[in-house]
C-alpha positions as CSV (number, residue, x, y, z in Angstrom):
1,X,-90.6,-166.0,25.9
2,X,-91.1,-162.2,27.2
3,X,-90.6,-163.9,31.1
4,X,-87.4,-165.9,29.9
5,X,-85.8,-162.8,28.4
6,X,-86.9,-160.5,31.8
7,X,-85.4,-163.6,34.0
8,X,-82.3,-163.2,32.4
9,X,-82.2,-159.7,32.8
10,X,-83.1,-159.6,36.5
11,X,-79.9,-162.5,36.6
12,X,-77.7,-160.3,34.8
13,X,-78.4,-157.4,37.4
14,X,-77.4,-159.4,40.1
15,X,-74.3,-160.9,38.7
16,X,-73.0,-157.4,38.2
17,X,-73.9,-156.4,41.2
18,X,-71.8,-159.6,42.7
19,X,-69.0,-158.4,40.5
20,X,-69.3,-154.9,42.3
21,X,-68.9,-156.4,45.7
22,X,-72.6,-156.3,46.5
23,X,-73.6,-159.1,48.7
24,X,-77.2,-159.5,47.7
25,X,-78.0,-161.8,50.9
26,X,-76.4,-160.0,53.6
27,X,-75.4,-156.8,52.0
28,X,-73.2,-156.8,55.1
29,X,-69.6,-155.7,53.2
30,X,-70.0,-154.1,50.2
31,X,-66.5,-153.7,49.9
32,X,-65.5,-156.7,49.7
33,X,-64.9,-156.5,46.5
34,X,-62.9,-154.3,43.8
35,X,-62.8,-154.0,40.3
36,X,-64.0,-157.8,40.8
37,X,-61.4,-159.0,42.7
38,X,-61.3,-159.9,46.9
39,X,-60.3,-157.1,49.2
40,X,-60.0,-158.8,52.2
41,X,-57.9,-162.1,53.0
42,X,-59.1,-165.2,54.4
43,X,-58.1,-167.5,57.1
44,X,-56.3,-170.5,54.9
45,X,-57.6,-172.5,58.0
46,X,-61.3,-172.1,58.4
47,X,-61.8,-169.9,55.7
48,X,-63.5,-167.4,57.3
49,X,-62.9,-163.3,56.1
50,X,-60.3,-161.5,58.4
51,X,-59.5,-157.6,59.0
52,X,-56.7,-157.3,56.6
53,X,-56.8,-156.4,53.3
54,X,-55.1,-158.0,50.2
55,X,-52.9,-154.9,49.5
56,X,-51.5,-154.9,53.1
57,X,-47.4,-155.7,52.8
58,X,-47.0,-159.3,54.9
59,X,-44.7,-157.3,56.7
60,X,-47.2,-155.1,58.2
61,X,-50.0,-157.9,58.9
62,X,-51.4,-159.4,62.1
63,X,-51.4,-163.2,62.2
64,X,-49.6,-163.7,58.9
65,X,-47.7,-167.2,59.2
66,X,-44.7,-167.4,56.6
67,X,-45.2,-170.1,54.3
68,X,-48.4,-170.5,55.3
69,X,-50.8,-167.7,55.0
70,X,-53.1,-165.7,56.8
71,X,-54.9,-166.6,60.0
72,X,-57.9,-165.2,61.8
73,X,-57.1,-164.0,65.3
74,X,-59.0,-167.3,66.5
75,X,-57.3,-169.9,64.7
76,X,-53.7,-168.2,65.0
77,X,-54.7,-168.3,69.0
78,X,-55.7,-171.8,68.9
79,X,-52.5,-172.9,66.9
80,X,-50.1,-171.2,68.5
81,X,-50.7,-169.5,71.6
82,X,-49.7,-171.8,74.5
83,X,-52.4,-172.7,77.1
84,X,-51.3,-173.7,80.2
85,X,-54.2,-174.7,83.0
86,X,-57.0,-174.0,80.3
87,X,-56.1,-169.9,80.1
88,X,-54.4,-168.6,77.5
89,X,-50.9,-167.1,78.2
90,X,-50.3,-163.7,76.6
């Protein structure tokens, strides 16, 4: 019973820590989160975390598609940068 109750503890710890915007694995961005909400958008194509955070105006953001969402450099690039002969035209 003891180990059960320390378990649960130790879980706990770590939740609140996620809450905080520790990342236990990676510890990689530990502000990632505030007050337990996201700080940083996502792509709403691949998912993956970009450079700008949730507070920015839309006005003011890089690779924000109106009606849409935000896009990592990549994916914007990929959707709608033109290639012509395999290079990218910028």
């Amino acid at each position: 019973m003891k180990a059960i109750l320390e378990h649960n503890r130790k879980l706990a710890v770590k939740l609140n820590e996620r809450k905080r915007g520790i990342d236990l694995l990676s510890k990689r961005k530990k502000e990632c989160y505030v007050n337990g909400e996201k700080r940083w958008e996502s792509c709403v194509l691949c998912g993956k975390e970009t450079k700008v955070l949730r507070s920015a105006p839309i006005g003011e953001r890089k690779y924000y598609v109106e009606a849409a969402g935000q896009l990592c450099e990549a994916c914007y690039s990929r959707v709608y940068v033109p290639v012509h002969n395999d290079d990218y035209i910028t």
